[in-house]
C-alpha positions in Angstrom: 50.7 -139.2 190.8 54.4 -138.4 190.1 56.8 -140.0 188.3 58.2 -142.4 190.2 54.6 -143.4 191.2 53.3 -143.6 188.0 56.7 -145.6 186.6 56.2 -148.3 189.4 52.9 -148.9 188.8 53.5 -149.4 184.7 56.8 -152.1 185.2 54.0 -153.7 187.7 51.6 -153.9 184.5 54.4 -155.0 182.4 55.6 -157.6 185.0 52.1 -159.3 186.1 49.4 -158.7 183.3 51.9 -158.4 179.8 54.5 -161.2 181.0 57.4 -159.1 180.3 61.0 -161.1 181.0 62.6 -159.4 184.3 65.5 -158.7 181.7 63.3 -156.2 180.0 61.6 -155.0 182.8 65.1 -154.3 183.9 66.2 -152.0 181.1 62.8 -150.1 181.5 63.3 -149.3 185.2 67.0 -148.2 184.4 65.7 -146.1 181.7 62.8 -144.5 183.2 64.9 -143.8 186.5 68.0 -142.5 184.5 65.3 -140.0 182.8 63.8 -139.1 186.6 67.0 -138.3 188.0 68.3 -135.6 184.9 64.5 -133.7 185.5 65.5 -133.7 189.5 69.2 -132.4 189.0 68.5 -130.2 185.8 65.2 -129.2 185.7 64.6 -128.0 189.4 61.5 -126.3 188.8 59.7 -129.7 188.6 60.5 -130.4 192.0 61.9 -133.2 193.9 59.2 -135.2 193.0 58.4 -134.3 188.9 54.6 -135.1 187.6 53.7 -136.9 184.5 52.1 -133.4 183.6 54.9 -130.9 183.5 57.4 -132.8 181.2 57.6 -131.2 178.2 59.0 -132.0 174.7 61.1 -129.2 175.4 62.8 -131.5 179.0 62.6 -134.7 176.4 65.2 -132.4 174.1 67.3 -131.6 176.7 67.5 -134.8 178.1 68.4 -136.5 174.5 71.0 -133.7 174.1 72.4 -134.7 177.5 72.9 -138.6 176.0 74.4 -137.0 172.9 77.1 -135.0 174.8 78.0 -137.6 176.9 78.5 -140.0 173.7 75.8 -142.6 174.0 75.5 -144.8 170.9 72.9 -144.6 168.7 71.5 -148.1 169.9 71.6 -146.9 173.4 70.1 -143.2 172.8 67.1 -145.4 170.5 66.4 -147.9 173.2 66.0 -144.9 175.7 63.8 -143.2 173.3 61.1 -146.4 173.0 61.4 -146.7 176.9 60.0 -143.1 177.5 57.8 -143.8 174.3 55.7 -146.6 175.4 55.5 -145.1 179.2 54.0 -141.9 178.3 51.9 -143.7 175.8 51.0 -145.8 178.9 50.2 -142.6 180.6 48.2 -141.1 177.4 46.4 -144.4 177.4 45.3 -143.8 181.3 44.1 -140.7 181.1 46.6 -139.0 183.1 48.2 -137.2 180.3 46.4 -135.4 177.2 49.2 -136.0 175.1 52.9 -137.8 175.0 55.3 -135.1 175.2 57.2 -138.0 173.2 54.9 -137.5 170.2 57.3 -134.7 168.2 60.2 -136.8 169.1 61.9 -139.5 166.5 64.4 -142.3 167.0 68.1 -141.7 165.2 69.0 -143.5 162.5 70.4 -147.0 163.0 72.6 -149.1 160.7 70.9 -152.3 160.2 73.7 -155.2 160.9 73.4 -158.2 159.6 72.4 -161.0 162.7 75.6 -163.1 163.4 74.9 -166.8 162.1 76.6 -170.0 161.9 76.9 -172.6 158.4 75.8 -175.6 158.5 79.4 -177.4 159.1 79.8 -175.6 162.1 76.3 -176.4 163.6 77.8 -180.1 163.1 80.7 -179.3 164.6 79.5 -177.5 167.5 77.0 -180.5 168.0 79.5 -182.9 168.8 81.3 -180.6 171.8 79.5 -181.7 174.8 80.3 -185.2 176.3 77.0 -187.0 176.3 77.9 -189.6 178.4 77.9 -187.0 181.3 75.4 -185.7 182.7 76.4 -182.5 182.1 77.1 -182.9 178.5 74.1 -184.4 177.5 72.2 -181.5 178.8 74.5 -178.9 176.9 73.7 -181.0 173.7 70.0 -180.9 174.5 70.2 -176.8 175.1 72.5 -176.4 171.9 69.9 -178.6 170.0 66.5 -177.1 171.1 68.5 -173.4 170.2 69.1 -174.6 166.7 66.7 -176.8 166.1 63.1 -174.5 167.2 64.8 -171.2 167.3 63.1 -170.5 170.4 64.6 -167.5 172.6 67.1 -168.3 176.1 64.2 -167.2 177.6 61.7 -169.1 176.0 64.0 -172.1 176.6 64.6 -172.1 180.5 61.0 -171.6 180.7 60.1 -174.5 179.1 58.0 -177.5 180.6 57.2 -181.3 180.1 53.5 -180.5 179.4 54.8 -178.2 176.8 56.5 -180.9 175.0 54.6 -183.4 172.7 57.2 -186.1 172.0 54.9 -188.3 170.2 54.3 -185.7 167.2 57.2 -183.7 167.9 56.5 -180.0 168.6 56.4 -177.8 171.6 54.2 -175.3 172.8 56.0 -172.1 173.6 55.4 -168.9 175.5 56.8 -165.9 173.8 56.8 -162.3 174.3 53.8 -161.0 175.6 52.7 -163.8 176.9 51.3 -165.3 173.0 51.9 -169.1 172.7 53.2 -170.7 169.1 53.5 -173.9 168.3 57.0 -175.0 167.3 58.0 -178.6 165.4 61.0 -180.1 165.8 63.0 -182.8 164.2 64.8 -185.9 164.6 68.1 -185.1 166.2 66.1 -183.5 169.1 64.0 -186.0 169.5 66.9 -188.7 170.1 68.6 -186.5 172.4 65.2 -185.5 174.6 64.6 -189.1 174.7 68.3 -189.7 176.1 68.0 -187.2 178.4 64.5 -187.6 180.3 65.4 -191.3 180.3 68.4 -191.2 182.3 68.7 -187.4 183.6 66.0 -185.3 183.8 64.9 -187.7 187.3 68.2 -186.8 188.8 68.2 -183.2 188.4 64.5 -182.3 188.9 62.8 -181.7 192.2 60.0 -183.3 193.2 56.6 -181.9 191.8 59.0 -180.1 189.3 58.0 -179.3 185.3 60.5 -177.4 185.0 62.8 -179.4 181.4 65.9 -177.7 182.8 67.5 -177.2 185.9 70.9 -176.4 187.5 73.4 -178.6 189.5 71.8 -177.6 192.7 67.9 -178.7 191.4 66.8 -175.2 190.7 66.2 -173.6 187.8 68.5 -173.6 185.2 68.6 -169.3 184.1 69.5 -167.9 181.0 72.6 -166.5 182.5 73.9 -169.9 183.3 72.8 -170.8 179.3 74.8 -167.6 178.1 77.7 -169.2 180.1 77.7 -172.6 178.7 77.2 -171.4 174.7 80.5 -169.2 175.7 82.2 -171.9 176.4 81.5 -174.3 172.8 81.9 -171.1 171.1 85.4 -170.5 172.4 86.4 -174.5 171.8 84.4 -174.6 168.2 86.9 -171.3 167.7 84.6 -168.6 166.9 84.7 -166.7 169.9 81.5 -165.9 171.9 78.4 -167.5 170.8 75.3 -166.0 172.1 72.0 -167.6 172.1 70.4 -165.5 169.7 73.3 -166.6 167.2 71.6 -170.1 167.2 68.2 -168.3 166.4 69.4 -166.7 163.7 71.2 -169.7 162.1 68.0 -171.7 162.7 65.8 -168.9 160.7 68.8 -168.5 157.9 68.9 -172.0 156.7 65.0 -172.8 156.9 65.2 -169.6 154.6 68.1 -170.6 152.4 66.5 -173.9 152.0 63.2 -172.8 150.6 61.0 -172.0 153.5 58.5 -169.0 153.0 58.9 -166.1 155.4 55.6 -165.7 156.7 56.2 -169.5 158.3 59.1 -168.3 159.4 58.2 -165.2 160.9 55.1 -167.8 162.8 57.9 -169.9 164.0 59.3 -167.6 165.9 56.7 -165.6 167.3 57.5 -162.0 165.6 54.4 -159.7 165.3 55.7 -157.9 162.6 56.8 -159.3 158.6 59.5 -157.1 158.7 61.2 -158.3 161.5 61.8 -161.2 159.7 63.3 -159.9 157.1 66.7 -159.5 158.6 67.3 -162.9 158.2 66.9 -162.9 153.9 71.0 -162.2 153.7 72.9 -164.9 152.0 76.2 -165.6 151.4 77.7 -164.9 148.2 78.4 -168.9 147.8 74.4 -169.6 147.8 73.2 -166.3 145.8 75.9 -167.6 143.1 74.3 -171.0 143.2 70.6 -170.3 143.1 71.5 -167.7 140.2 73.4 -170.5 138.8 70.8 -172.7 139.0 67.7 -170.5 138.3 68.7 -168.2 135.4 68.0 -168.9 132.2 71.2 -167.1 130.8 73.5 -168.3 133.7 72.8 -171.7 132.6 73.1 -171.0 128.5 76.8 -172.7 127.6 79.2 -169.8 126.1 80.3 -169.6 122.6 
């Protein structure tokens, strides 16, 4: 099987058995085919049509150089790097390669940024935007809310359903990466505005037979482009510029932290396999690690002379 085979076959595992998002499925197929085109043009001896079997770590240094030279960032030259990573460890896995010629190869460096987050005030604020006595507002409040208030993904969020929601105790059941299902609460403020909106909207906007909580102006679903679009717009009228929807997942993991909550729930609540992907979210402002130093140490408390 060559490449191309073998790379169609893996984006079909990743689409219908591991429940990848077509968004990620996406950047794989761009990857992998960028990678298949450089062996065709510079590395002729492979052939029009390269096998799994000749790549070798020495073609995976050329190609990496090649991304250097033409000035890729580091985030772009890493995300390339886990791309052909987990599809030759797909092919090791298979048994059509002995080894990853990956194995000898590691990912640069990357400055860890801090996630972009809002404060509290400006979570009120930015509640209060949409109109709710349009249609269309009240369903930007209800998207806004159900951002901030579960810290659920865009994806997770135009994929959720009615069955999925428990109104009488107040939690959802979502589908998260890899197709694992968590079970997220949710508080008052979300429960007043779900109730608002699938008493007098949800019937107007949903098809028949449809499950579907969201949907678009034309009865379809509502995507997570159309969701990107929307938070652009409150961001530009709260006056922050862009807000993206993981912004409202990272405010929502920052003040459960910042109020007390232990990091392993967090880390449950929104669905990360590993500890240390929650830990990104710890920072503070200076404001609060005055406060709790304030209001924790001994000596910071002790009058002065």
């Amino acid at each position: 099987m060559d490449l191309s085979g073998a790379r169609e076959l893996y984006l079909k595992i990743l689409s219908e058995e591991k429940n990848y998002s077509p968004r990620t499925i996406a950047a794989y197929r761009r990857d992998l085919e960028a990678f298949e085109r450089f062996l065709i043009d510079k590395v002729p001896q492979l052939g029009e049509k390269p096998e799994p079997a000749g790549v070798t770590h020495l073609h995976i240094r050329m190609y990496f150089g090649q991304l250097n030279r033409e000035g890729k960032a580091k985030t772009s030259i890493a995300r390339h790097m886990t791309s052909l990573r987990v599809f030759f460890r797909f092919l090791v896995t298979e048994g059509w390669l002995e080894a990853s010629p990956m194995d000898a190869t590691t990912s640069p460096k990357l400055d860890r940024k801090l996630p972009g987050f809002l404060y509290p005030e400006q979570i009120d604020r930015l509640m209060d935007l949409p109109d709710t006595g349009t249609p269309d507002g009240l369903r930007d409040r209800l998207i806004l809310e159900i951002l901030y208030s579960t810290g659920i993904r865009v994806s997770e969020l135009v994929g959720l359903t009615l069955s999925a929601i428990d109104r009488t105790h107040r939690y959802m059941k979502v589908l998260g990466k890899g197709n694992k299902e968590r079970i997220v609460p949710y508080g008052a403020p979300l429960a007043r505005v779900l109730d608002q909106y699938m008493d007098g909207h949800w019937q107007k906007t949903a098809p028949p037979g449809s499950d579907l909580l969201l949907h678009n102006t034309r009865k379809g679903p509502l995507s997570d482009r159309s969701v990107r679009r929307i938070l652009t717009g409150y961001g530009r009228r709260l006056g922050v510029g862009q807000i993206h929807p993981h912004m409202l997942r990272h405010s929502y993991a920052t003040h459960l932290l910042e109020n007390g909550a232990d990091l392993r729930v967090v880390q449950e609540l929104l669905g990360h396999e590993n500890l240390s992907t929650t830990q990104i979210y710890t920072h503070l402002s200076r404001g609060r690690l005055r406060e709790v130093y304030q209001n924790a140490h001994p000596h910071a408390r002790k009058r002065e002379d």
